[in-house]
C-alpha positions as semicolon CSV with decimal commas, in nm:
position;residue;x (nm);y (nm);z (nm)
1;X;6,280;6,413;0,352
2;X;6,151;6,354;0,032
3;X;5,951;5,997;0,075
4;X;5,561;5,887;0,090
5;X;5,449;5,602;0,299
6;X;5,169;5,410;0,184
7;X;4,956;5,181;0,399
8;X;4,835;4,857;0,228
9;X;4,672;4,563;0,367
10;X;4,902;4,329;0,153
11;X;4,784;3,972;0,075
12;X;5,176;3,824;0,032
13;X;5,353;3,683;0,304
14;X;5,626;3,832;0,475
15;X;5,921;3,884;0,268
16;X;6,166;3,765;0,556
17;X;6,003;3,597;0,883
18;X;6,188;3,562;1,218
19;X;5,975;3,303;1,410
20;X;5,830;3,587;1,630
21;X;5,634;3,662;1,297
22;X;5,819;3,990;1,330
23;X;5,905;4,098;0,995
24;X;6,236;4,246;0,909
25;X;6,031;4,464;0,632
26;X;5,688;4,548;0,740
27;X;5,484;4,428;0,424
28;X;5,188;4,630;0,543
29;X;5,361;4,946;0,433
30;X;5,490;5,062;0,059
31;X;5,736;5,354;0,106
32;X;5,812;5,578;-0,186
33;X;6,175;5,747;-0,241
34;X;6,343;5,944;-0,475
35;X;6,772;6,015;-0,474
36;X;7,053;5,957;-0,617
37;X;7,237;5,655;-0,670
38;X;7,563;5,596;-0,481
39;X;7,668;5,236;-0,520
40;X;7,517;4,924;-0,676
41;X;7,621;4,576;-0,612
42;X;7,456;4,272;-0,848
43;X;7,570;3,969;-0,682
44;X;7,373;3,703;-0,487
45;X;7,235;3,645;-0,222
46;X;7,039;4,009;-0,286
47;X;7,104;4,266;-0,518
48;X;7,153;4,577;-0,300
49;X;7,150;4,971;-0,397
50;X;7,266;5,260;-0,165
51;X;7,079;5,567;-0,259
52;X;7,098;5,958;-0,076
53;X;6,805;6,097;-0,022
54;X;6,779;6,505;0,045
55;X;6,550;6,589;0,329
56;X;6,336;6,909;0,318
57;X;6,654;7,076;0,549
58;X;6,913;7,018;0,352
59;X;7,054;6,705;0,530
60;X;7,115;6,390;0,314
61;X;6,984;6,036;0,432
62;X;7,165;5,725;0,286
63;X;6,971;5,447;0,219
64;X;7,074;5,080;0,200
65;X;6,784;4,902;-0,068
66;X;6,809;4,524;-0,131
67;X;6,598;4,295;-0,380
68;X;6,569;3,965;-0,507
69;X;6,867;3,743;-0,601
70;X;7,067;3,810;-0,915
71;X;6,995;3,392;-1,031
72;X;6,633;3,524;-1,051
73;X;6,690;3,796;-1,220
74;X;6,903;3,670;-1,440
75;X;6,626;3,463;-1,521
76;X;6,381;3,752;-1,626
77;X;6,651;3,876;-1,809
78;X;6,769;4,163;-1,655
79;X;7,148;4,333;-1,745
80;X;7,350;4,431;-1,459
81;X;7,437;4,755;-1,597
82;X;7,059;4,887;-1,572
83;X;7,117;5,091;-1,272
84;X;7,412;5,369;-1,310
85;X;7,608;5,539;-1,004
86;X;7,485;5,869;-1,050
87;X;7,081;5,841;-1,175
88;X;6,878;5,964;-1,008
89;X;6,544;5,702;-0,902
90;X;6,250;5,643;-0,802
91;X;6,194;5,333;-0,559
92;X;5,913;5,168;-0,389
93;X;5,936;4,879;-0,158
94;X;5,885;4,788;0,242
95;X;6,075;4,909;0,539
96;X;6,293;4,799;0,800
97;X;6,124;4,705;1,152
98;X;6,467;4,687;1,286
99;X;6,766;4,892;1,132
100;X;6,712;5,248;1,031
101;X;6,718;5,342;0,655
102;X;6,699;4,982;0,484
103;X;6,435;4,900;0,257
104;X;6,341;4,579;0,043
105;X;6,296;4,748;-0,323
106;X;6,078;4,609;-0,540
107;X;6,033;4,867;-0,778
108;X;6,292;5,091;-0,942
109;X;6,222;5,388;-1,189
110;X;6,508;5,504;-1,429
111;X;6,577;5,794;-1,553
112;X;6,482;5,710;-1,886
113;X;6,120;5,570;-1,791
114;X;6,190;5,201;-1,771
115;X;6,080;5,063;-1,447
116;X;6,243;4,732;-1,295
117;X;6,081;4,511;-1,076
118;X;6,281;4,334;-0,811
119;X;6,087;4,139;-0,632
120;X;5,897;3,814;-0,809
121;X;5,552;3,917;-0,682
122;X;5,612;4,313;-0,742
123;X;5,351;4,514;-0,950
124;X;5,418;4,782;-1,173
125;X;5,364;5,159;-1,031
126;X;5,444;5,411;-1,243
127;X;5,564;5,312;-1,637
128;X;5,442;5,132;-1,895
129;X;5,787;5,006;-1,983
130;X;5,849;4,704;-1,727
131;X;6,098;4,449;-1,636
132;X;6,121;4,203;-1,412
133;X;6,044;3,865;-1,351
134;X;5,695;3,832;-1,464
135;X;5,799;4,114;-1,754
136;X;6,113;3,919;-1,863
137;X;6,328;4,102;-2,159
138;X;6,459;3,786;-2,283
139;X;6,358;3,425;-2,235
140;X;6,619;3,157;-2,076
141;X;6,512;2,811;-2,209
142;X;6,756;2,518;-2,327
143;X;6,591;2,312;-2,628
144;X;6,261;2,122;-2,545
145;X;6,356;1,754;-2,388
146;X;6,077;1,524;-2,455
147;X;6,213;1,262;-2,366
148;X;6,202;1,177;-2,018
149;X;6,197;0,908;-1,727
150;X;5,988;0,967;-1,410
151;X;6,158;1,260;-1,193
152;X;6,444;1,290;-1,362
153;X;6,417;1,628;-1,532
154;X;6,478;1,939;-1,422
155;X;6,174;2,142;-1,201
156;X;6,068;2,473;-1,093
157;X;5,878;2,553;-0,732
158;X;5,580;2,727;-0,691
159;X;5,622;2,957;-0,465
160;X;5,199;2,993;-0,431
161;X;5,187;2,663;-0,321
162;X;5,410;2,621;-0,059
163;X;5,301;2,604;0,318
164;X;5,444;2,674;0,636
165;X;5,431;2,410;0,835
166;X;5,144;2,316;1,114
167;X;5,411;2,258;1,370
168;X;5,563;2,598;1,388
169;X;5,249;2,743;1,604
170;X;5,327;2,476;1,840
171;X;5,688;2,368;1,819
172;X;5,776;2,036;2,030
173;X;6,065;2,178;2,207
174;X;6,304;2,054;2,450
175;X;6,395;2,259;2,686
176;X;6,694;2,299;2,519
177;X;6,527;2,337;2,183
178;X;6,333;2,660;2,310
179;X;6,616;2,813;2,465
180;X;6,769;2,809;2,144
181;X;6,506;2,861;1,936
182;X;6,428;3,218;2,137
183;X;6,793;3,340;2,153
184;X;6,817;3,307;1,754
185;X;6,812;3,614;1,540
186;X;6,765;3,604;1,172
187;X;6,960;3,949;1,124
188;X;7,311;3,784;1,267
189;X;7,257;3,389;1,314
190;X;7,165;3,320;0,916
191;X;7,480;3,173;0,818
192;X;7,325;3,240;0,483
193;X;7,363;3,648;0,545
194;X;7,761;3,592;0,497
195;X;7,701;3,384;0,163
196;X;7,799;3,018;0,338
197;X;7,634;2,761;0,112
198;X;7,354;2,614;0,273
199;X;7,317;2,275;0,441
200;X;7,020;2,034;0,504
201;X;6,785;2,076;0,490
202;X;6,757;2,463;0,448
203;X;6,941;2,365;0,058
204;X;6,580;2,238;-0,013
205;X;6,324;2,404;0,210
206;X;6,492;2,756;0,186
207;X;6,594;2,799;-0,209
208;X;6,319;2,993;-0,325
209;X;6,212;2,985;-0,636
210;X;6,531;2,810;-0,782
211;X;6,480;2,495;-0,953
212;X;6,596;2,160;-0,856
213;X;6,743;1,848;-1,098
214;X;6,733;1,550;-1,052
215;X;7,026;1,301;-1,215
216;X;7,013;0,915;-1,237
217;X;7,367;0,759;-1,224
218;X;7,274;0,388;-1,122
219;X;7,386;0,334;-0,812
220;X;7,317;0,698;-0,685
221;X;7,132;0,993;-0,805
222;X;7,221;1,347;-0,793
223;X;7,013;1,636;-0,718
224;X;7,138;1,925;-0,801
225;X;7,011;2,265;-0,646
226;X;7,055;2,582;-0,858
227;X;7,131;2,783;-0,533
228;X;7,489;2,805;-0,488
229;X;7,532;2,530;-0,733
230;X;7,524;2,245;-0,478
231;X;7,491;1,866;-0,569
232;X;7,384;1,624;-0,308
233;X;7,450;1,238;-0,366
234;X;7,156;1,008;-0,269
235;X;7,311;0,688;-0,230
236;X;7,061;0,405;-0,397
237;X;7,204;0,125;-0,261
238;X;7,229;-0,067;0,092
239;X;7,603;0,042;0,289
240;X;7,774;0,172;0,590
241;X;7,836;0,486;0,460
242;X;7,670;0,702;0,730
243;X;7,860;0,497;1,020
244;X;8,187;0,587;0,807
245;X;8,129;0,924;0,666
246;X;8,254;1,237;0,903
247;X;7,971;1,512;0,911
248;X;7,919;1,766;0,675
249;X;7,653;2,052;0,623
250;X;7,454;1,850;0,339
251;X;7,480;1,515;0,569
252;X;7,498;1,157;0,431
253;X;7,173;1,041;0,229
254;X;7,036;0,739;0,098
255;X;6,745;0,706;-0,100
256;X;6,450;0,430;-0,198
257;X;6,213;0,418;-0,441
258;X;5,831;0,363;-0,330
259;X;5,585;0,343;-0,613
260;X;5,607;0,733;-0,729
261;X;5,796;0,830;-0,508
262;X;6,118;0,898;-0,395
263;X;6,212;0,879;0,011
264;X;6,551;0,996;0,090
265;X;6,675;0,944;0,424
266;X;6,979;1,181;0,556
267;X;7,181;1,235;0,831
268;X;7,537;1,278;0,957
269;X;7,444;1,678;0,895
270;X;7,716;1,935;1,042
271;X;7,416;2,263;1,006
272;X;7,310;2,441;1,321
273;X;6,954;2,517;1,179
274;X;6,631;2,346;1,093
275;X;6,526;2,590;0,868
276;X;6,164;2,604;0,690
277;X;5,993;2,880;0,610
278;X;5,759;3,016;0,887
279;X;6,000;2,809;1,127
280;X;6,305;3,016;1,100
281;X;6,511;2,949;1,437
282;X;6,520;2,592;1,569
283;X;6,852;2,420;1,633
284;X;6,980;2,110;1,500
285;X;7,197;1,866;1,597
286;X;7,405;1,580;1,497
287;X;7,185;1,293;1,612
288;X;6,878;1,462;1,346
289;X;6,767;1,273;1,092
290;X;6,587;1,394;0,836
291;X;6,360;1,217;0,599
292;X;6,231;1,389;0,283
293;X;5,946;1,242;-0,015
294;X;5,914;1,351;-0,297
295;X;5,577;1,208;-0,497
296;X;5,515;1,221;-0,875
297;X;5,169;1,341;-0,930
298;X;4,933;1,128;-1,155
299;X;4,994;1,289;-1,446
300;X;5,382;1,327;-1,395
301;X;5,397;1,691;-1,430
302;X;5,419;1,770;-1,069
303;X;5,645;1,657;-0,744
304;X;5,487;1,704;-0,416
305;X;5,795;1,762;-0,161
306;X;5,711;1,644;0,209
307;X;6,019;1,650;0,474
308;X;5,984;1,551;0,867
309;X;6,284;1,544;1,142
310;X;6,370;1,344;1,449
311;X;6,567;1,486;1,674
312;X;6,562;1,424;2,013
313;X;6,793;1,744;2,155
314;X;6,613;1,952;2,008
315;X;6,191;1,828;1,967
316;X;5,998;1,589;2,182
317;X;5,872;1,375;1,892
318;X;5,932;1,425;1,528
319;X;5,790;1,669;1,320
320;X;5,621;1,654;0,979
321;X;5,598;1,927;0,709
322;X;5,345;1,795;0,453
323;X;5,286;1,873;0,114
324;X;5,589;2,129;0,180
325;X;5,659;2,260;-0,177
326;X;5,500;2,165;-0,498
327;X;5,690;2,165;-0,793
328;X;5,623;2,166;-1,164
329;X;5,812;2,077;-1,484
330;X;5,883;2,310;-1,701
331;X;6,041;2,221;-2,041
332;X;6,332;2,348;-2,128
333;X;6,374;2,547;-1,850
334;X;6,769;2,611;-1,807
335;X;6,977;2,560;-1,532
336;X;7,140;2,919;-1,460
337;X;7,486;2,943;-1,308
338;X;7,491;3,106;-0,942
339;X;7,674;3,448;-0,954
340;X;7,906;3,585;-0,679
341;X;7,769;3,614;-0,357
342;X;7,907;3,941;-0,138
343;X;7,832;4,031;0,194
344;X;7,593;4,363;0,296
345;X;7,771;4,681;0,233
346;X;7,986;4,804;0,596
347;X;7,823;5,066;0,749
């Protein structure tokens, strides 16, 4: 079979974690293949390649590639028409631990010499003709807004400065809460994997590196979430609202300003997981409730994002995932609209 497997002692983090910190693609390993391309499919949540392989006998192995999402590639500018049924590539990227022939791709060589990376953190390999998202072809910026009030501009993660929280070496399970939390697999039990838009409070721990808006209306403010184009409504003022309001993924949320920051409290959430990264499988129930900050750093071009959860079926005492995600403002960074999302090719 015509592939090279390369060891590496890797300093990123897994690319997807189950909370046995067993990998679905072991990042320890870069595998190198060259084939043909049989089908390509740019839509969200991963862009995904088929390619056949020809082994030294003869025989042909098909294999199923995935990469980022197309929102982020969008971003770096990428067309969708790079890759052509037919080429014939070179790719690089990390194997399956669980399912034979899959592979996350992070690098893609064309016939012509350009090489596309698909993956944020991805270095070039073999051309000196790059793009990806740290290569971008064409910049995506609205017009510069100088003009702004506190949080409410748009902002970007950074994905280096996120941490898993301290919790998930020690989860406070119930009973109930590890039972759960051990039967869960990521491969079949992410709602995500079928392209449901997300609920709370995977929306906000679990988008990546999409940015985030926030929206003052008065009475409410809206933040919107560039993955899957959700809005959720913080109410601002005192009600009944979540005694009244039925349950729904993205719950019922009111918020309160506190010096620089802004404490949202939700609940009323219809979402089976409490999803952060490192801390993949817990359950959730109806009784959690969830209470997020987000803190505008001294100089007001940062937003520290802490989030903790009560929720007595499922932990002992309520967790706390401090200084979460940090994100930073970027002007005129554009919101970009979310592209179809299409399940994983059939078998």
């Amino acid at each position: 079979m015509k592939f090279i497997s390369i060891g590496l002692a890797l300093l990123l983090p897994p690319l997807a974690s189950a909370h046995h910190s067993a990998a679905e693609y072991d990042t320890t390993v870069v595998t190198e293949l060259e084939g043909t391309v049989e089908r390509v499919q740019w839509m969200n949540p991963h862009v995904r390649l088929i390619i056949s392989v020809p082994g030294d006998d003869g025989t042909i192995d098909r294999w199923q590639l995935e990469g980022m999402d197309v929102t982020r590639l969008d971003r770096a500018g990428l067309p969708h028409d790079l890759i052509d049924v037919g080429s014939r590539v070179s790719v690089a990227g990390h194997r399956s631990t669980r399912r034979e022939n899959r592979m996350f791709v992070e690098n893609v060589l064309l016939p012509d010499g350009m090489e596309l990376l698909l993956f944020a953190q991805a270095q070039p390999r073999w051309s000196e003709r790059i793009v990806g998202s740290q290569y971008p072809m064409a910049e995506r910026v609205a017009p510069v807004q100088e003009d702004v009030e506190g949080i409410f501009r748009v902002w970007f993660p950074i994905l280096s400065a996120r941490n898993v929280p301290t919790f998930a070496s020690e989860p406070p399970f119930t009973p109930a809460g590890w039972a759960a939390y051990e039967a869960f697999n990521l491969l079949v039990d992410d709602p995500i994997s079928t392209c449901t838009p997300p609920g709370m409070p995977r929306l906000m721990t679990r988008a990546g590196s999409r940015p985030i808006e926030f929206v003052n209306e008065g009475d409410k403010i809206l933040i919107r979430v560039e993955a899957f184009a959700q809005v959720r409504e913080i109410e601002m003022t005192e009600g009944d609202g979540a005694r009244t309001q039925p349950p729904r993924p993205l719950g019922y949320s009111t918020g309160r300003l506190e010096n620089n920051s802004l404490v949202i409290t939700t609940t009323g959430i219809d979402w089976p997981r409490f999803q952060l990264y490192g801390f993949e499988g817990a359950p959730q129930s109806l009784e959690t409730e969830i209470t997020e900050r987000f803190t505008l750093s001294e100089d007001e071009q940062e937003l520290v994002y802490e989030i903790s959860a009560n929720d007595p079926l499922t932990f002992t005492e309520r967790v706390t995932a401090e200084n979460y995600h940090t994100y930073r403002w970027r002007p005129g960074m554009e919101f970009l609209p979310f592209s179809e999302c299409g399940e994983e090719f059939a078998e």
